[in-house]
C-alpha positions as a Python dict, from the first residue, in 0.01 Angstrom:
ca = {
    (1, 'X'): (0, 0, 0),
    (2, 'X'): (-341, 137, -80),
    (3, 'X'): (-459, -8, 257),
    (4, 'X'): (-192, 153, 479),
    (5, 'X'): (-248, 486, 311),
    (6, 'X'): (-647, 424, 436),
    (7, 'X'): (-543, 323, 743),
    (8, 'X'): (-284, 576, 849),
    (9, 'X'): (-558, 830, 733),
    (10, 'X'): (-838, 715, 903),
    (11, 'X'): (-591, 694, 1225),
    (12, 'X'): (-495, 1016, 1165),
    (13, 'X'): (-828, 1159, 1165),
    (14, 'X'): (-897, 972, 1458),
    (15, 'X'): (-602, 1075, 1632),
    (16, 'X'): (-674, 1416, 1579),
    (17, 'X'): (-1046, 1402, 1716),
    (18, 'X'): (-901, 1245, 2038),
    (19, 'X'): (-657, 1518, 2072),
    (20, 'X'): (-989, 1838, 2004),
    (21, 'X'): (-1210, 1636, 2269),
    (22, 'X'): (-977, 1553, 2523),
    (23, 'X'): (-826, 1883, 2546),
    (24, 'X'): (-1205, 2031, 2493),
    (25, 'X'): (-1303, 1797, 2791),
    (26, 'X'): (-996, 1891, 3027),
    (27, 'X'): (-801, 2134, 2973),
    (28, 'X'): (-1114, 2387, 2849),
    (29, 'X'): (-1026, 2425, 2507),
    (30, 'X'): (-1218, 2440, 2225),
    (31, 'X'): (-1234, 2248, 1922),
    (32, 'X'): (-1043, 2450, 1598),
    (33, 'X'): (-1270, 2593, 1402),
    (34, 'X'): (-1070, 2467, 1116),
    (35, 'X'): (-851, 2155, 1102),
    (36, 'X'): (-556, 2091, 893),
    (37, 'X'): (-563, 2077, 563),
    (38, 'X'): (-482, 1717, 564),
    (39, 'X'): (-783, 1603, 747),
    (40, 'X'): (-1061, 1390, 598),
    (41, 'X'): (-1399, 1605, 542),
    (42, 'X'): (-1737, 1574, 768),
    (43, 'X'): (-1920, 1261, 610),
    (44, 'X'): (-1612, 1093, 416),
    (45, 'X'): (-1568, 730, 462),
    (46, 'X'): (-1240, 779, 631),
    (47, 'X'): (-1438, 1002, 899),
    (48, 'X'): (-1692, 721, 919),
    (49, 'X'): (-1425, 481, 1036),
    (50, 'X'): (-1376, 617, 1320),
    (51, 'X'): (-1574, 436, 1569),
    (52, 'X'): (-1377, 149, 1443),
    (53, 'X'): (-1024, 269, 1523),
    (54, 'X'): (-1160, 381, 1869),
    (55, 'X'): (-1268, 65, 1968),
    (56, 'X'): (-893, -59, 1884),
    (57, 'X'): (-660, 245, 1927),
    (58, 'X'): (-354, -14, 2045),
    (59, 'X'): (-345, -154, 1682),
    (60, 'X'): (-318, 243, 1522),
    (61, 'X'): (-49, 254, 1783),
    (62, 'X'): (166, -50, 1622),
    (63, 'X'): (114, 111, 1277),
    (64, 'X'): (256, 444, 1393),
    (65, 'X'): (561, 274, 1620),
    (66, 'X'): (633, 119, 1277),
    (67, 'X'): (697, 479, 1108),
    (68, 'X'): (1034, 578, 1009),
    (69, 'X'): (1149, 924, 1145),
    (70, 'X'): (1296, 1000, 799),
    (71, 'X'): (1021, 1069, 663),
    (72, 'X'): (834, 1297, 837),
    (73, 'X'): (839, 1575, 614),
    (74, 'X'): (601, 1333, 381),
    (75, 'X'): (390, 1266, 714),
    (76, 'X'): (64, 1480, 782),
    (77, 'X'): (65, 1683, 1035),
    (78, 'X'): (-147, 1525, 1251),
    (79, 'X'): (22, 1191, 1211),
    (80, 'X'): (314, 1352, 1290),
    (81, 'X'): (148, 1480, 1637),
    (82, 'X'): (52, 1129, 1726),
    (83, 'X'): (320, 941, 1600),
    (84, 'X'): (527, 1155, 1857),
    (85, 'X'): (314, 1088, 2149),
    (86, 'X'): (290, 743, 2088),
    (87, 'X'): (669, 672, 2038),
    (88, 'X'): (722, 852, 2392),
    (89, 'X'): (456, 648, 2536),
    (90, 'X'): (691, 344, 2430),
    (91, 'X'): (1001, 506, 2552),
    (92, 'X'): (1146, 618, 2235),
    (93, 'X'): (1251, 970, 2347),
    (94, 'X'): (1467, 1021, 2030),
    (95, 'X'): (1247, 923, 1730),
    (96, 'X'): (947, 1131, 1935),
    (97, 'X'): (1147, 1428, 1918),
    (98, 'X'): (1173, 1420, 1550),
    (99, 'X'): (839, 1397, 1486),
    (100, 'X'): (726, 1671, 1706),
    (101, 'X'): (1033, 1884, 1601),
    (102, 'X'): (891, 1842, 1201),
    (103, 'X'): (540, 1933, 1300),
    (104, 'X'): (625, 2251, 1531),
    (105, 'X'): (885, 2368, 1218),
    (106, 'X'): (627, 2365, 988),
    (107, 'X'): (416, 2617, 1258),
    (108, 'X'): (66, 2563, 1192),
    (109, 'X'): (-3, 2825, 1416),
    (110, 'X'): (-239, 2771, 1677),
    (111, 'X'): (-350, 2560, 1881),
    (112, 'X'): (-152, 2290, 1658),
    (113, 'X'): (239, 2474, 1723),
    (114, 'X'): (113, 2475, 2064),
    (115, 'X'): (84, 2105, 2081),
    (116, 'X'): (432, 2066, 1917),
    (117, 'X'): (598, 2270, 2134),
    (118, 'X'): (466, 2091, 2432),
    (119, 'X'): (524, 1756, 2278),
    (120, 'X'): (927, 1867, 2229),
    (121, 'X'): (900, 1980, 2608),
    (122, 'X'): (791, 1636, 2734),
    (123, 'X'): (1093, 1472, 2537),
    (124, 'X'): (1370, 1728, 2652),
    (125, 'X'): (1192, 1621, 3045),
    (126, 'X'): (1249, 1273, 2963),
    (127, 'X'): (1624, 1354, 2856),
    (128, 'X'): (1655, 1568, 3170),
    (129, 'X'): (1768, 1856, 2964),
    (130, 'X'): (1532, 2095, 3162),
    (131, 'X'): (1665, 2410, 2998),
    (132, 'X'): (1557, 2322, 2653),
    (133, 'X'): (1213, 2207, 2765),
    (134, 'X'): (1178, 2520, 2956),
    (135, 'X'): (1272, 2696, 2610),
    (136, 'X'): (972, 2488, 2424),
    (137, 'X'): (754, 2617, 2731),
    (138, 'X'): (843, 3001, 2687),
    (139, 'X'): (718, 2964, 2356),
    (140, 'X'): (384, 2862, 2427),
    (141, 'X'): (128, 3131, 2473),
    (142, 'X'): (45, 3167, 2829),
    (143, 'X'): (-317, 3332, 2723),
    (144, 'X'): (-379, 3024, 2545),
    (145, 'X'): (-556, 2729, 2675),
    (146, 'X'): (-210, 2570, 2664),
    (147, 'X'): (-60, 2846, 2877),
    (148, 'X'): (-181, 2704, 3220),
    (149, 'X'): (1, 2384, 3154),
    (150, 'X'): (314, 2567, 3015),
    (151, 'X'): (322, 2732, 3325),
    (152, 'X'): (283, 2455, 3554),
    (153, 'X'): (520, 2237, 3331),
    (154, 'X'): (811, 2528, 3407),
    (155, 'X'): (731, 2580, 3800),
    (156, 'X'): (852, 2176, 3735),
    (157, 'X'): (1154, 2254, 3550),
    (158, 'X'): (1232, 2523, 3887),
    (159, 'X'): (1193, 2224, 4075),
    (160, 'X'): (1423, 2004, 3916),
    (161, 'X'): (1703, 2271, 3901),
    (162, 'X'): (1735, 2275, 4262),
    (163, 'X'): (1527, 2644, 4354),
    (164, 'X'): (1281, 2443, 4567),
    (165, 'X'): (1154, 2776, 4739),
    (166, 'X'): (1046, 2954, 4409),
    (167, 'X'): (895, 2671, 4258),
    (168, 'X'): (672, 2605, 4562),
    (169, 'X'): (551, 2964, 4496),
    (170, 'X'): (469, 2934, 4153),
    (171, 'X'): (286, 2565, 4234),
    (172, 'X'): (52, 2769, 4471),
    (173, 'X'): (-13, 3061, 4266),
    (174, 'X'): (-58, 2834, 3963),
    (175, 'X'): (-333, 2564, 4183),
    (176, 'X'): (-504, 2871, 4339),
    (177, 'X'): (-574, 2994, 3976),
    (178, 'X'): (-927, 3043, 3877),
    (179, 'X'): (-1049, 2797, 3632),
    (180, 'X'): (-741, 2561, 3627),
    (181, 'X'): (-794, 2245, 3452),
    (182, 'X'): (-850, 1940, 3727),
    (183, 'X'): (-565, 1751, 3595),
    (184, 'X'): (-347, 2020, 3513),
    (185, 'X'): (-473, 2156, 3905),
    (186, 'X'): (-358, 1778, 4053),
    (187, 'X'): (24, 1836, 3906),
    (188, 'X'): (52, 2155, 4032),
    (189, 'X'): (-58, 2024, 4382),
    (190, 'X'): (165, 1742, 4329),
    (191, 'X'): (467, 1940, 4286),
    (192, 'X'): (392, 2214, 4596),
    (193, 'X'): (366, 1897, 4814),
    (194, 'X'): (736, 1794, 4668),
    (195, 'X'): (872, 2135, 4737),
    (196, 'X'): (749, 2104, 5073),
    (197, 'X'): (912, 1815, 5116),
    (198, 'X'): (1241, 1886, 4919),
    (199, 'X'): (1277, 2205, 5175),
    (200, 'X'): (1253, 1958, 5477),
    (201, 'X'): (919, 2052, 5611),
    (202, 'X'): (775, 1757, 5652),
    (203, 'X'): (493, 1787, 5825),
    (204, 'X'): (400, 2082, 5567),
    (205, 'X'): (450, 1838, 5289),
    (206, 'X'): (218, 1553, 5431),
    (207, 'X'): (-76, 1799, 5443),
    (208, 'X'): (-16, 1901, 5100),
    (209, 'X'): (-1, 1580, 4966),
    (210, 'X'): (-359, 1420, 5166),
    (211, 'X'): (-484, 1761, 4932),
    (212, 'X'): (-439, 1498, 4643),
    (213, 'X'): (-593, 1205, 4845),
    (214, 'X'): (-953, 1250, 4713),
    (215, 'X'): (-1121, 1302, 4522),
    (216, 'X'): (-940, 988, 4363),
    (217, 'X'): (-751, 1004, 4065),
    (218, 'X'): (-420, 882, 3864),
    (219, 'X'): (-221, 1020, 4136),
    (220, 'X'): (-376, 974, 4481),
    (221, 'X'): (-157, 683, 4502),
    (222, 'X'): (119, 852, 4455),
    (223, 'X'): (20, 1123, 4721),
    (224, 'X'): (-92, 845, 4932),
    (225, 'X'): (310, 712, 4911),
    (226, 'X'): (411, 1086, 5022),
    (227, 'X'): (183, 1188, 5290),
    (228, 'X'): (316, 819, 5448),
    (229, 'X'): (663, 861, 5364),
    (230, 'X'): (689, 1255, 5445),
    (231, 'X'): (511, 1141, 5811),
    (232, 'X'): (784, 859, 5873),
    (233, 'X'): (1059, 1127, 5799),
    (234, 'X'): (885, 1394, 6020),
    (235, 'X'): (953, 1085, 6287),
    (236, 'X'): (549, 1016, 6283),
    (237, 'X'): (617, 651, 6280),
    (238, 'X'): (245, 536, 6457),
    (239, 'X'): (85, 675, 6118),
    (240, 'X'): (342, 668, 5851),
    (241, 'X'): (395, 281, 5902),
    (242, 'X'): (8, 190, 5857),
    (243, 'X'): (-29, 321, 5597),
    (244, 'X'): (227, 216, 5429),
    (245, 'X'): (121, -132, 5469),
    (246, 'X'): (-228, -38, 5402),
    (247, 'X'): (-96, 101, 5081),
    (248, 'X'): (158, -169, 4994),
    (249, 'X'): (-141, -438, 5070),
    (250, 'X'): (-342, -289, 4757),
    (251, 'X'): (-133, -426, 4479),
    (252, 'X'): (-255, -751, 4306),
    (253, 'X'): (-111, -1103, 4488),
    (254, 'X'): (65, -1218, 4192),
    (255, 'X'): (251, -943, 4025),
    (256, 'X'): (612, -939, 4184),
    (257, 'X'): (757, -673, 4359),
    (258, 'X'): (927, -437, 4179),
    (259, 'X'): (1321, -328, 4247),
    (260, 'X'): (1308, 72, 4309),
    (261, 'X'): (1583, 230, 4389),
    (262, 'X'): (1654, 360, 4763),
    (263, 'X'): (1685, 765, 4587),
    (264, 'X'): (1317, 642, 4430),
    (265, 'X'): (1184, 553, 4790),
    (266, 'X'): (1307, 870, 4976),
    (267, 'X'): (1138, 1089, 4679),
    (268, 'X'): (1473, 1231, 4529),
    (269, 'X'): (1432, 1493, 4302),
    (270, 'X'): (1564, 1323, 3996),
    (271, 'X'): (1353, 1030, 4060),
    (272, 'X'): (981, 1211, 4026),
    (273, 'X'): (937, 1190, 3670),
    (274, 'X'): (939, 937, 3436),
    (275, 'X'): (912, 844, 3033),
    (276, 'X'): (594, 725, 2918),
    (277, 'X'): (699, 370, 2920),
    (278, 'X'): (742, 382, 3328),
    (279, 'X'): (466, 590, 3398),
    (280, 'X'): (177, 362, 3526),
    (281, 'X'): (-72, 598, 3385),
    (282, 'X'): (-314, 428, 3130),
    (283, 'X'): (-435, 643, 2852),
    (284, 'X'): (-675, 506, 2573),
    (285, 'X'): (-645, 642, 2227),
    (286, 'X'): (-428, 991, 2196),
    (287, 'X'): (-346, 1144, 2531),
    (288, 'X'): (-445, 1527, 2573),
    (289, 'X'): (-172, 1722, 2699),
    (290, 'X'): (-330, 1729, 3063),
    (291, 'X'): (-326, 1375, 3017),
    (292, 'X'): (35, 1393, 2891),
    (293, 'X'): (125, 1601, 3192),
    (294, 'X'): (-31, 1379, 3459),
    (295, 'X'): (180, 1074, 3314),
    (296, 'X'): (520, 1242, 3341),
    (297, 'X'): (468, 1203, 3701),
    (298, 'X'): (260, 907, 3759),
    (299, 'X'): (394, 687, 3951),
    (300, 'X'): (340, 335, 4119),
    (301, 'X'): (240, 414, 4511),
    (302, 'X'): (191, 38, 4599),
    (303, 'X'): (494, -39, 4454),
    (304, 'X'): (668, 244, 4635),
    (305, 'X'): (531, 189, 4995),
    (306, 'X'): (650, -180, 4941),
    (307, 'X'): (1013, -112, 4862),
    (308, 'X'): (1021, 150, 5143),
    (309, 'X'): (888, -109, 5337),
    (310, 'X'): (1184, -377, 5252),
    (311, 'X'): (1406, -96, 5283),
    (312, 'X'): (1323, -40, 5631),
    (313, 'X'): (1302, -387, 5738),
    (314, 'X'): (1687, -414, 5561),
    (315, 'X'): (1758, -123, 5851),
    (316, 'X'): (1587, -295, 6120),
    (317, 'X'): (1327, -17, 6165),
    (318, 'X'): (1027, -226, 6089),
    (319, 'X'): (1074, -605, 6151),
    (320, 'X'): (850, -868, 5884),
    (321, 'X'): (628, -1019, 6194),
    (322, 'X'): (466, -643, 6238),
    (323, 'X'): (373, -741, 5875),
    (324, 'X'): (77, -949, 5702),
    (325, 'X'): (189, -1241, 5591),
    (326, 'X'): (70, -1194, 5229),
    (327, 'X'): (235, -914, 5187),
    (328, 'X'): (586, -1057, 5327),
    (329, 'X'): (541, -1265, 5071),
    (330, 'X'): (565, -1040, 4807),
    (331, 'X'): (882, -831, 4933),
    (332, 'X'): (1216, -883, 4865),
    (333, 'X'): (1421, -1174, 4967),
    (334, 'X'): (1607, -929, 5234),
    (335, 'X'): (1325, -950, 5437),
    (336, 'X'): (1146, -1301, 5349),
    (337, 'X'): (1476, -1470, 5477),
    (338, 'X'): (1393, -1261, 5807),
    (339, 'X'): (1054, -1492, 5857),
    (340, 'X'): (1117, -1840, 5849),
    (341, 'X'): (1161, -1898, 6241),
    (342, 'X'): (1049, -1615, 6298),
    (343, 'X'): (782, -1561, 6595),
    (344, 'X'): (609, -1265, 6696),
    (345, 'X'): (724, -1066, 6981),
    (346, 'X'): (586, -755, 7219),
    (347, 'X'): (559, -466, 7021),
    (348, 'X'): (822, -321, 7314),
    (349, 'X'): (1080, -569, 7182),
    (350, 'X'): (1022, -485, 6812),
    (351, 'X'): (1091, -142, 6892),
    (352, 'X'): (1442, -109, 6812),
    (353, 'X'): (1656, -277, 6594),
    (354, 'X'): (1490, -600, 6438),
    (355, 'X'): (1616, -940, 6558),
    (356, 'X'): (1892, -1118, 6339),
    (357, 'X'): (1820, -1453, 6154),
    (358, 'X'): (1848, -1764, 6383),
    (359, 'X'): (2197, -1918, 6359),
    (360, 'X'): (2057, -2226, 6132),
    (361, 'X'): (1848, -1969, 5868),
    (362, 'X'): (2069, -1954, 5545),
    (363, 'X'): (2207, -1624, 5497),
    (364, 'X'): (2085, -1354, 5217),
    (365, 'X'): (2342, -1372, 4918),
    (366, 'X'): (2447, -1796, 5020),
    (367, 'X'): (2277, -1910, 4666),
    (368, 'X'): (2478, -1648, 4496),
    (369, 'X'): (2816, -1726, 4684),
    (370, 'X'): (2802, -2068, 4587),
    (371, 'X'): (2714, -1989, 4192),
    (372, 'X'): (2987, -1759, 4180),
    (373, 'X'): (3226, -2007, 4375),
    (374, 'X'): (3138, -2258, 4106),
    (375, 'X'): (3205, -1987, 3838),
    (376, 'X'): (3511, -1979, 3973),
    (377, 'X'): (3645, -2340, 3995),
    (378, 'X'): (3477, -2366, 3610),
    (379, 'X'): (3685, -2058, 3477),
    (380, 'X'): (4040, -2222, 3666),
    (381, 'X'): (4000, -2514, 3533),
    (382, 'X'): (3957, -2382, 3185),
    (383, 'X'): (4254, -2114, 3250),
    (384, 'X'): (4470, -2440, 3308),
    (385, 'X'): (4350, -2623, 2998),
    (386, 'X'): (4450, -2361, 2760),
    (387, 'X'): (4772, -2301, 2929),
    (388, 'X'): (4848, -2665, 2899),
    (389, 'X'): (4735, -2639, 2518),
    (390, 'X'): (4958, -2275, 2426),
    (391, 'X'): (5243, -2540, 2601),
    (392, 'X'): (5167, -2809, 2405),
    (393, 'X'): (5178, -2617, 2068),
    (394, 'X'): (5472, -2490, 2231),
    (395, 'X'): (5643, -2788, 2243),
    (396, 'X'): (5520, -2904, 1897),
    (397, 'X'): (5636, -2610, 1721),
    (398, 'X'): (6005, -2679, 1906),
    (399, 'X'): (6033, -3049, 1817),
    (400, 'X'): (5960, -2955, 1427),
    (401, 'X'): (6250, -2717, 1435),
    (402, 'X'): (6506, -2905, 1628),
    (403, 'X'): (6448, -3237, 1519),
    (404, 'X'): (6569, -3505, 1733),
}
């Protein structure tokens, strides 16, 4: 017991540091001049043991999955600030939101309410219940070094409401602000080059998104997905298909494809953010609240450009020959059963719709008809057998009160 207590305070301690440098490092904050009361002092052992939980923050992760939410009001304040981000980086929306909902209604005051607030708004995003998390965003001082991401975080929440005009005004004022964050800068952009998009100007929206393209970061995939995909639907097929294979032909050989939804490939508003356990973001230790921010809307672009590009091979837009063969390889069956026989034709006949299977190929779904036909035949056959047994007792049950 002794040892947990050591452990959850050195991790707390550790936790805590993470969450003064990052934010010191990014978002332009400075460290508190005085921590929580909680903390260990300057030249303790706990403090010492630091470095050690840094080089393994994963296994300070485990311990802090493994806390119950009932008893946060016996959980440091601190702990309770990492205990909720690590729960919603696991995809535990509800037992994050009782942590952070302890430690902002104890209100430490700042920056520490600020943190809680912002941790409550990235659960109530999660939950899609945008007008609570834009509630938890009013209440964050927008002088404070928090403010800039408050504000970004509720030109969002416009966005997801359906006012696609206004919150493509307050992602332009908010990314033309002087000394913006870089990763709180990179969401903002993210989200005027949605708006764009979500008002139908394409073209408009393609531009705004290469903005993200480089310098690289977290989300120049993403932007890389929505400058191609934006360009296909502005009918700029010559680029937009390119690089989508160029983009779908980055993933790693050996990881399968992943099964996105067709909303997910045309960019639908309800698809763009996501819980910490689908972001693809990878944070080490605590994440800073830019760092937070940027993984609500991290997304997978390789993944992406390959579903779109099964998707459009399923329509007939794009046909697999126009495609490497490694990456055919990795899409969906829907368009692997397209190759085999297959040859390559003039790019003139490829132009319209893409050519059907040959007569002999098996057809998508055959495997599955004949399971389920077998299924079938399986569940008759035992349908007969216990009518012939409810019969059977029938006839028992007759013969022992008529007697013959």
């Amino acid at each position: 017991m002794i040892r947990v207590r050591r452990r959850l305070r050195i991790a707390s301690m550790a936790l805590l540091l993470g969450l003064t440098a990052t934010t010191a490092a990014r978002a332009g904050m400075e460290i508190p001049a005085e921590l929580p009361p909680d903390s260990p002092a300057v030249g303790s052992a706990e403090r010492q043991a630091l470095i050690e939980f840094q080089q393994d923050p994963m296994a300070n992760g485990q311990a802090l999955l493994r806390l119950s939410a009932g008893s946060v009001q016996r959980l440091p304040l601190v702990v309770l600030l990492a205990a909720g981000d690590v729960h919603l980086r696991a995809g535990r929306v509800r037992a994050a939101t009782r942590f952070f909902r302890e430690a902002a209604r104890r209100e430490p005051g700042p920056p520490w309410d600020g943190f809680a607030r912002l941790g409550l708004g990235w659960t109530a995003v999660a939950r899609h219940q945008f007008g609570a998390a834009a509630k938890y965003y009013r209440d964050i001082d927008p002088a404070s070094p928090l403010g800039a991401i408050a504000r970004v975080m509720t030109a969002w929440l416009t966005a997801l409401q359906g006012r696609y005009a206004a919150a493509q005004a307050a992602f332009d004022d908010a990314a033309a602000a002087a000394g913006l964050p870089p990763n709180v800068r990179q969401v903002a952009l993210l989200g005027a080059a949605y708006t764009r998009y979500w008002l139908g100007a394409f073209d408009a929206a393609a531009t705004a998104f290469d903005r993200l393209v480089s310098p690289p970061s977290m989300l120049s995939d993403d932007a890389r997905y929505g400058a191609a995909w934006a360009r296909l639907r502005a009918d700029r097929t010559d680029v937009a298909i390119p690089a989508l294979v160029a983009l779908a032909g980055e993933g790693p050989a050996d990881v399968p494809v992943k099964r996105i939804a067709d909303a997910a490939v045309n960019l639908s508003p309800s698809t763009v953010t996501r819980s910490g356990r689908d972001s693809t973001a990878r944070i080490s230790g605590f994440a800073g609240p830019d760092a937070r921010m940027v993984a609500t809307f991290d997304g997978d672009g390789v993944a992406m450009a390959r579903a779109a590009l099964a998707m459009l091979a399923r329509r007939g837009e794009v046909h697999p020959a126009d495609l490497p063969a490694p990456l055919v390889a990795l899409l969906p069956d829907v368009v692997a059963a397209a190759v085999p026989g297959a040859e390559a034709r003039p790019a003139t006949e490829r132009a319209g719709a893409a050519a059907p299977p040959p007569a002999s190929a098996p057809r998508a779904g055959a495997a599955g008809s004949s399971w389920w036909r077998v299924w079938w035949i399986a569940m008759g056959i035992l349908a007969l057998a216990l009518v012939a047994a409810v019969l059977r007792r029938g006839d028992t049950r007759a013969s022992r009160v008529h007697p013959r």
